[in-house]
Backbone bond lengths (Angstrom), bond angles and torsions (degrees), N, CA, C in turn:
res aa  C-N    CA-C-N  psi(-1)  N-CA   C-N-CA  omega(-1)  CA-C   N-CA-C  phi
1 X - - - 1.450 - - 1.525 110.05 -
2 X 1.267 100.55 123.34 1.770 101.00 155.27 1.539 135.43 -83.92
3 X 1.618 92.47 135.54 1.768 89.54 -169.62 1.457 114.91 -97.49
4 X 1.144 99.28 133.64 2.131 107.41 -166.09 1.538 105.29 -117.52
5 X 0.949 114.63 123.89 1.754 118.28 147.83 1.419 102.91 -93.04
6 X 1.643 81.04 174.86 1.366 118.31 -167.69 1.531 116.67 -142.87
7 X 1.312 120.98 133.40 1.443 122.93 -174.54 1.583 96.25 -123.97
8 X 1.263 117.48 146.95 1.888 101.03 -177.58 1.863 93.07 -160.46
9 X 1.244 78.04 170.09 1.729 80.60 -161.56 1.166 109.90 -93.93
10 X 1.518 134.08 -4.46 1.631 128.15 161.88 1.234 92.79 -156.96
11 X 2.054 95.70 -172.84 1.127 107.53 -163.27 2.212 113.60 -75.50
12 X 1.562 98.50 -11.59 1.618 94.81 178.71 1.359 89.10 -62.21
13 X 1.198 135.48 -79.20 1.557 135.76 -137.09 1.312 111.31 -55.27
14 X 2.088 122.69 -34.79 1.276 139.97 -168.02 1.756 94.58 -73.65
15 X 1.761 126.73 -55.97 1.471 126.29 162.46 1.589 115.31 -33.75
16 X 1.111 123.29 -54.56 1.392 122.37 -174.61 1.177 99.83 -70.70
17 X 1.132 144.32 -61.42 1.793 151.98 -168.24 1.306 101.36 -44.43
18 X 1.674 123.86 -49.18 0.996 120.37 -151.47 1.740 94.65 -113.87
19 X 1.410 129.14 28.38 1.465 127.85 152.88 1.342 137.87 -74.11
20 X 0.684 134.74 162.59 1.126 152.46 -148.89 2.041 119.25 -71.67
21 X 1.832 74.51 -62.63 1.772 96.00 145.79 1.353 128.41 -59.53
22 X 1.253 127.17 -42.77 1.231 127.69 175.45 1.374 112.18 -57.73
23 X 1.268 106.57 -73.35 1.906 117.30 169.76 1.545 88.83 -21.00
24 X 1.182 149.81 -97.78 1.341 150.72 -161.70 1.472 110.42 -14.38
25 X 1.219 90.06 -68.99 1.870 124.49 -153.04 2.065 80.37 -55.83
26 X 1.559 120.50 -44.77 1.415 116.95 -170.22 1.544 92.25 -78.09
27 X 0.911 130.01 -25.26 1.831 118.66 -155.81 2.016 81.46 -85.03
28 X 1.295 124.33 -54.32 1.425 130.85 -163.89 1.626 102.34 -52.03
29 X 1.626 101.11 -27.81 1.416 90.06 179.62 1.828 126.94 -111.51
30 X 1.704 100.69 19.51 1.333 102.20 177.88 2.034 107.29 88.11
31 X 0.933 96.36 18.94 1.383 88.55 177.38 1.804 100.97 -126.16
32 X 1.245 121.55 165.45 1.381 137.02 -174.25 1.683 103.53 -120.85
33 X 1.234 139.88 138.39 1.308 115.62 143.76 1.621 145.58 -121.80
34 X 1.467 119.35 159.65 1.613 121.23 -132.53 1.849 73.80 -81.25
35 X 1.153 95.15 160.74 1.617 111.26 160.67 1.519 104.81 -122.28
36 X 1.372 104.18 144.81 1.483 128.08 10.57 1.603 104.92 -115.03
37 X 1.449 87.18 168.90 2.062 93.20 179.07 1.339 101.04 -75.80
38 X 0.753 91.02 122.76 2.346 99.64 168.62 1.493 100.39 -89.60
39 X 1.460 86.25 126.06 1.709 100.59 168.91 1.465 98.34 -97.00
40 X 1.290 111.86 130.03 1.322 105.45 164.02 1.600 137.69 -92.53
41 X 1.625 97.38 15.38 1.227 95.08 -167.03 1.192 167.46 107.07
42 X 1.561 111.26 -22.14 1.484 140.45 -129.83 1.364 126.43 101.61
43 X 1.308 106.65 119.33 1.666 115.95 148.41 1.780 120.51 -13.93
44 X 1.124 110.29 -34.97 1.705 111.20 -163.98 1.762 89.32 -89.58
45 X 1.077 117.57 -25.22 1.570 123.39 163.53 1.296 145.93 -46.60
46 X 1.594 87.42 -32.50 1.467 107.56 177.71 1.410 122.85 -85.37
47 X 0.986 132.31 59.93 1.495 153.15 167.88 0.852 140.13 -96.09
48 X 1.522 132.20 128.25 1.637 122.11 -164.57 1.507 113.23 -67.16
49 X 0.899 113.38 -22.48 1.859 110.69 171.82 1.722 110.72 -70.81
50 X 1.333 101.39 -35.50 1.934 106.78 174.85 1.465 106.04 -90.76
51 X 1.089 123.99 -33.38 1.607 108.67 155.72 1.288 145.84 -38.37
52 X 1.574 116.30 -37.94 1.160 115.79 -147.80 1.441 106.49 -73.82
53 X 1.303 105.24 -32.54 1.837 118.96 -169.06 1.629 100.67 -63.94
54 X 1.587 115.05 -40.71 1.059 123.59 -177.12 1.721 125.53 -64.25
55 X 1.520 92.04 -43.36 1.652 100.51 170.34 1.436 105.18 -70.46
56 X 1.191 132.84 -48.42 1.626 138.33 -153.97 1.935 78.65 -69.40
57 X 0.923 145.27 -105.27 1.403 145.77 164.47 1.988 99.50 25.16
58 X 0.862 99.10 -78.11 1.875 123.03 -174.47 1.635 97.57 -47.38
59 X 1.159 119.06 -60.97 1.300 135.08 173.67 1.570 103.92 -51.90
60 X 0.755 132.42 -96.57 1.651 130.26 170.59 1.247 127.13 0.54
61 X 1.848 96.89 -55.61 1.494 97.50 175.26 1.390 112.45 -71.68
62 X 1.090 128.96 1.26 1.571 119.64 173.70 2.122 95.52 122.49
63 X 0.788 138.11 -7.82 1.368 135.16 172.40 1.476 123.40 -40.00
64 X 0.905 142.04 106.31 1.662 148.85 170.02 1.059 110.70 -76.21
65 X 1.827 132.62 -43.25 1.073 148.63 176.62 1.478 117.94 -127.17
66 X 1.911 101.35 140.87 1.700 105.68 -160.01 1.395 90.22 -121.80
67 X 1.464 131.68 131.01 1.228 123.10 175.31 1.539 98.38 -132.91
68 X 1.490 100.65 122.09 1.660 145.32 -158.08 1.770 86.35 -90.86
69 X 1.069 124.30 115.32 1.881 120.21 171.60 1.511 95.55 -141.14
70 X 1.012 94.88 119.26 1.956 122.17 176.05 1.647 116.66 -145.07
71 X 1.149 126.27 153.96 1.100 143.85 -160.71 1.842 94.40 -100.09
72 X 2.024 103.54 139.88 1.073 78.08 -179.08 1.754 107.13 -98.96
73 X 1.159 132.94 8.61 1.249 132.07 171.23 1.415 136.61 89.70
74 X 1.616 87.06 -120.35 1.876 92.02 148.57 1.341 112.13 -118.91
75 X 1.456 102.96 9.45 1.527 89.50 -178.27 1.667 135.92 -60.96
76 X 1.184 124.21 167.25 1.485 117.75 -159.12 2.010 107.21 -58.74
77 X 1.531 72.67 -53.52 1.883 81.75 177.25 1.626 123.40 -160.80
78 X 1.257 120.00 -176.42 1.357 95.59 -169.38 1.645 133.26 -94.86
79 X 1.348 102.45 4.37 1.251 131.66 151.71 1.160 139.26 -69.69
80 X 1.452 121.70 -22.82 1.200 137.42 159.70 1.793 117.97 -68.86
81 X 1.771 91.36 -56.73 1.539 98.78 169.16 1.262 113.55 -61.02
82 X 1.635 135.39 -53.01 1.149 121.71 162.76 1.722 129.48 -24.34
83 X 1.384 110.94 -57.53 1.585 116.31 175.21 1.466 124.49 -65.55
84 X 1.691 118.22 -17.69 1.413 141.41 -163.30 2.014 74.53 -88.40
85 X 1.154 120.31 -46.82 1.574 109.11 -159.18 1.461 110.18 -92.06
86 X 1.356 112.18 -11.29 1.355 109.71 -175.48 1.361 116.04 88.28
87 X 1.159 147.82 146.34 1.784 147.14 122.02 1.053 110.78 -134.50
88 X 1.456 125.82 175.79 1.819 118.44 -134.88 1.347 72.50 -166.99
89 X 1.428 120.40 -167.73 1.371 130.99 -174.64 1.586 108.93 -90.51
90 X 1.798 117.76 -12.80 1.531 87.97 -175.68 1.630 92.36 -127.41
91 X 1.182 112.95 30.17 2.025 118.61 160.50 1.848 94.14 -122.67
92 X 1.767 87.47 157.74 1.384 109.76 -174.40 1.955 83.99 -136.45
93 X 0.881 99.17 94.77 1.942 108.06 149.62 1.424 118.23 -61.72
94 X 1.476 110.43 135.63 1.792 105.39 -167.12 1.202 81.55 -143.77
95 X 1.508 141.59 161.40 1.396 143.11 -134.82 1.625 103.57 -173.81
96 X 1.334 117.18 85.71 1.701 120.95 -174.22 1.688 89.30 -65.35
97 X 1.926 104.12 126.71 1.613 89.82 164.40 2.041 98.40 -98.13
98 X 1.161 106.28 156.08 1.168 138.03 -18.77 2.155 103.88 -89.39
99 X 1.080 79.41 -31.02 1.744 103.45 164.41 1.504 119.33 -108.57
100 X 1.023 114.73 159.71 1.812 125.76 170.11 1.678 88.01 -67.79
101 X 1.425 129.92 -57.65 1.491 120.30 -163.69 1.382 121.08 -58.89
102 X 1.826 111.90 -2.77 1.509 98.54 171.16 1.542 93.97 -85.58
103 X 1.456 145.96 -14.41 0.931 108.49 159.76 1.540 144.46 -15.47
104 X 1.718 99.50 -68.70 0.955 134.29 -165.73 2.088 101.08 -55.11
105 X 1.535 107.54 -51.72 1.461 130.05 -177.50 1.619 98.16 -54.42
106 X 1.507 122.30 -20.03 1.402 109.08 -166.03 1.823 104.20 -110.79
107 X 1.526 103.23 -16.12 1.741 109.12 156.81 1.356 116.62 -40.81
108 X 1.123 149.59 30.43 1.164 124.35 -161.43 1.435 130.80 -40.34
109 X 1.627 103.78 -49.53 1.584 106.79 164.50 1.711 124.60 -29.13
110 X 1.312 106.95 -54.89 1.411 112.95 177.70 1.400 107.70 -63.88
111 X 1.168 119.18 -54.62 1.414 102.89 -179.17 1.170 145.73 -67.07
112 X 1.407 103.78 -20.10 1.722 130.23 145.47 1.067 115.04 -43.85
113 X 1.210 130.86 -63.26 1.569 142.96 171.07 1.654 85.99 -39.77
114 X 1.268 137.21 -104.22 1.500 176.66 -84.69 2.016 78.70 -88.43
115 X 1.390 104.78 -65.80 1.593 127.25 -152.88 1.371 107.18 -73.02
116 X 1.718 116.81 -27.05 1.429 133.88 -144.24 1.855 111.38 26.85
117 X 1.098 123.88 53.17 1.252 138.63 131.32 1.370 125.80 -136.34
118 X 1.220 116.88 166.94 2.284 131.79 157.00 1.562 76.90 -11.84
119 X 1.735 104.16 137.49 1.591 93.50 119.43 1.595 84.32 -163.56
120 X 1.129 89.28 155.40 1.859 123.13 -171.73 1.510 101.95 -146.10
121 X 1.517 111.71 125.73 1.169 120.78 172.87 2.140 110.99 -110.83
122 X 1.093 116.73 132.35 1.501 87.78 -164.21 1.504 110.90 -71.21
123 X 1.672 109.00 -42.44 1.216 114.14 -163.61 1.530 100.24 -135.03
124 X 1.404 101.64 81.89 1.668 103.62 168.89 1.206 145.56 -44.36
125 X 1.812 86.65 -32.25 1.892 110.65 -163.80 1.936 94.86 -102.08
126 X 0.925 107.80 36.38 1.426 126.25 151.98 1.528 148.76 -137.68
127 X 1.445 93.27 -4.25 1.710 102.02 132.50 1.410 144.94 -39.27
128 X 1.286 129.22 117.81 1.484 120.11 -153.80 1.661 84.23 -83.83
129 X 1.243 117.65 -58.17 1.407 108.03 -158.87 2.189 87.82 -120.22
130 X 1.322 103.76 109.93 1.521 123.46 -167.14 1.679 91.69 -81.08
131 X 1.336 118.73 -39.89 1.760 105.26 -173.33 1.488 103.01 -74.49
132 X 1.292 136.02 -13.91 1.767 139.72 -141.84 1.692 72.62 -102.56
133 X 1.537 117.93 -54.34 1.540 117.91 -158.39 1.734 93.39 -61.25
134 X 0.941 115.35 -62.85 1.689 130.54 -168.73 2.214 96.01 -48.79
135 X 1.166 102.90 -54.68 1.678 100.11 173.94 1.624 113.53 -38.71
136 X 1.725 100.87 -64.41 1.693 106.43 178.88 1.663 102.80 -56.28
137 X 0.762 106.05 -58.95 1.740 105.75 -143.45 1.948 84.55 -62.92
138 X 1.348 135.51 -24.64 1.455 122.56 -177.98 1.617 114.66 -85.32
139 X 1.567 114.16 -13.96 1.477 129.52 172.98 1.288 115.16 -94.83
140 X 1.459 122.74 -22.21 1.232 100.67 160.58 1.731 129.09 -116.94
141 X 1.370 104.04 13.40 1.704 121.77 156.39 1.612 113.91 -82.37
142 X 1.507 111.66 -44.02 1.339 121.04 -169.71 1.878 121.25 -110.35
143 X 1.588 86.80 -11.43 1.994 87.86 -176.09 1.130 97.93 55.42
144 X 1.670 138.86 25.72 1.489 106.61 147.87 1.833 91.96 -143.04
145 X 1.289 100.21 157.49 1.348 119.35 -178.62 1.577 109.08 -54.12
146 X 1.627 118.27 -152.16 1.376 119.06 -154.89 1.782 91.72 -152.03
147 X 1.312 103.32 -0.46 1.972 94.62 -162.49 1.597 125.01 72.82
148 X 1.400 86.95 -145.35 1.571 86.05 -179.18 1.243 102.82 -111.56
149 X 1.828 131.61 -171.98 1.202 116.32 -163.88 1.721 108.87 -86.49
150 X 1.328 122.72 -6.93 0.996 144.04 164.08 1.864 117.42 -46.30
151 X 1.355 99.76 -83.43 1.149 107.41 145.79 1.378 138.85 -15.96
152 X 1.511 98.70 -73.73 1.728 105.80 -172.17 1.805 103.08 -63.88
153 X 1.200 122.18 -29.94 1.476 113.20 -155.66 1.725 80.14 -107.13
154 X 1.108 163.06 65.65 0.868 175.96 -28.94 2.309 122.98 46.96
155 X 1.630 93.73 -27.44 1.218 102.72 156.31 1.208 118.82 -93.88
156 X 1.888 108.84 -41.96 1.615 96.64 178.33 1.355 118.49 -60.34
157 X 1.597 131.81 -13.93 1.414 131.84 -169.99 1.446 106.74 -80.08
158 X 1.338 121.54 -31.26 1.463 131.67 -171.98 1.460 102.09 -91.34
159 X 1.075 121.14 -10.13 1.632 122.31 -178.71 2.116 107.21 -120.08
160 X 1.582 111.68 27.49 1.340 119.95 146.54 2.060 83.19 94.34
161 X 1.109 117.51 17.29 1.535 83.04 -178.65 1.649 118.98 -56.56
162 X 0.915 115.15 138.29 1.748 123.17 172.53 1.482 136.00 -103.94
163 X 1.247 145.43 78.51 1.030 145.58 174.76 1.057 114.79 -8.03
164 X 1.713 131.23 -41.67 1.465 132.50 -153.90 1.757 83.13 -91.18
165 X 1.789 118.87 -48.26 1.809 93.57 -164.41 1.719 99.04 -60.27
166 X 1.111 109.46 -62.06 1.991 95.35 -177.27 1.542 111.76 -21.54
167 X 1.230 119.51 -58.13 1.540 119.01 -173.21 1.365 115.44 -62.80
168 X 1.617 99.17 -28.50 2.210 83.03 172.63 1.794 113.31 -103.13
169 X 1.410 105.95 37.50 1.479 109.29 179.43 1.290 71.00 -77.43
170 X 1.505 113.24 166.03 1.411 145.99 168.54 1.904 108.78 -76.38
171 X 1.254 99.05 -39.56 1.746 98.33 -173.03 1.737 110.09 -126.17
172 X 1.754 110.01 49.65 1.321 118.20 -177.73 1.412 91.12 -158.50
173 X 2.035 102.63 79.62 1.833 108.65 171.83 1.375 102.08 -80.49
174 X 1.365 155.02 -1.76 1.216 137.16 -151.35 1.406 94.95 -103.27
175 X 1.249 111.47 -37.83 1.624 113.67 168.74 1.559 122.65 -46.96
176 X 1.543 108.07 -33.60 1.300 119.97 -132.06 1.519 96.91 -96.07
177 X 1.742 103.72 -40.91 1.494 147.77 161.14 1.661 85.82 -34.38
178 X 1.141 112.06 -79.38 1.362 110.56 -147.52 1.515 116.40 -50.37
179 X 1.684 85.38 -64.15 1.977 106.53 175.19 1.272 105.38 -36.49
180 X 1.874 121.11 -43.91 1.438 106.40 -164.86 1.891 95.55 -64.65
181 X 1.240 107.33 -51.93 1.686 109.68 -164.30 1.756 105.11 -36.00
182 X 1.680 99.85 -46.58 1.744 88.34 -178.03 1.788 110.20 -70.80
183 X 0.868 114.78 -18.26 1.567 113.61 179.51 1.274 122.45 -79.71
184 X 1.278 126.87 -8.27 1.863 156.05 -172.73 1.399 97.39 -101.68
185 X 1.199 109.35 -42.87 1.845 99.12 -154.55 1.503 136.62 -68.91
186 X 1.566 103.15 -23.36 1.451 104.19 154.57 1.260 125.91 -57.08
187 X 1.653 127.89 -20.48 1.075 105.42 -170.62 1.898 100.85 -125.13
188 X 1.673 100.32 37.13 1.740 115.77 150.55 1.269 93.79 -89.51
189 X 1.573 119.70 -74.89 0.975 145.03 -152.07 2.053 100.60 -34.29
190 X 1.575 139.24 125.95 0.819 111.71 139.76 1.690 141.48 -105.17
């Protein structure tokens, strides 16, 4: 098994990392992961000068592989944000467009469950603001709000969200991006 950290830019991405499902989704693919997840905080965090303490930490505990997950925002694109954060030969930067919460918009299963009707979103990862979409669409299916983002992705975890359905939506690659990276990496890794 390969051992991976993770550095992520708030507390949604650190909840999902550290679920239940996820743990799986890493054990299914031969990987272990280092504790603990570092939140970094914010996007403006993610910097190779504010990294380093963070990776050297990750590294210590036994980590071979560092996986960098940040949102790309407003940024121009995800290549840019990629280079703004740095990766080196033993981090992999992965870049939710436009939020981590279109993840959630491209679950459909879960949100079916969540809504108790269909729901299919076509193109999740084109939501400017993915938690604002997820607020409406639960107030006016359900007449009641969603909380905070804390909260809500704390329900989607208890109600089966899955990393792998986001990744086989048809119009949610950042997911898809990622899952493949954990499914590749044993055989970067030497």
């Amino acid at each position: 098994m390969v051992k991976v950290g993770f550095i992520v830019e708030g507390k949604t991405e650190r909840k999902i990392i550290e679920s239940a499902d996820f743990q799986q989704l890493l054990q299914d693919n031969r990987l272990s992961l280092v504790s603990p997840v570092i939140n970094a905080d914010g996007n403006g965090n993610l910097l190779p000068e504010k990294l380093k303490e963070e990776i050297a930490i990750l590294q210590s505990n036994g980590a071979k592989k560092i996986f960098i997950l940040a949102d790309l925002d407003q940024d121009a694109c995800i290549t840019k944000t990629r280079e703004r954060i740095g990766a080196s030969e033993d981090t992999l930067v992965i870049i939710a467009v436009k939020q981590i919460e279109a993840w959630f918009l491209a679950d459909s299963h879960t949100m079916s469950t969540l809504l108790h009707e269909e729901f299919f979103l076509e193109w999740p990862e084109q939501e400017n603001a993915p938690f604002d979409k997820l607020k409406s669409i639960f107030l006016d299916k359900t007449n009641r709000g969603v909380g905070t983002k804390d909260t809500f992705t704390a329900r989607m975890l208890k109600y089966g969200f899955s990393l792998t359905r986001a990744a086989q939506h048809p119009n949610c690659q950042s997911a898809a991006y990622f899952l493949n990276k954990l499914s590749f990496i044993n055989s970067q890794t030497p």
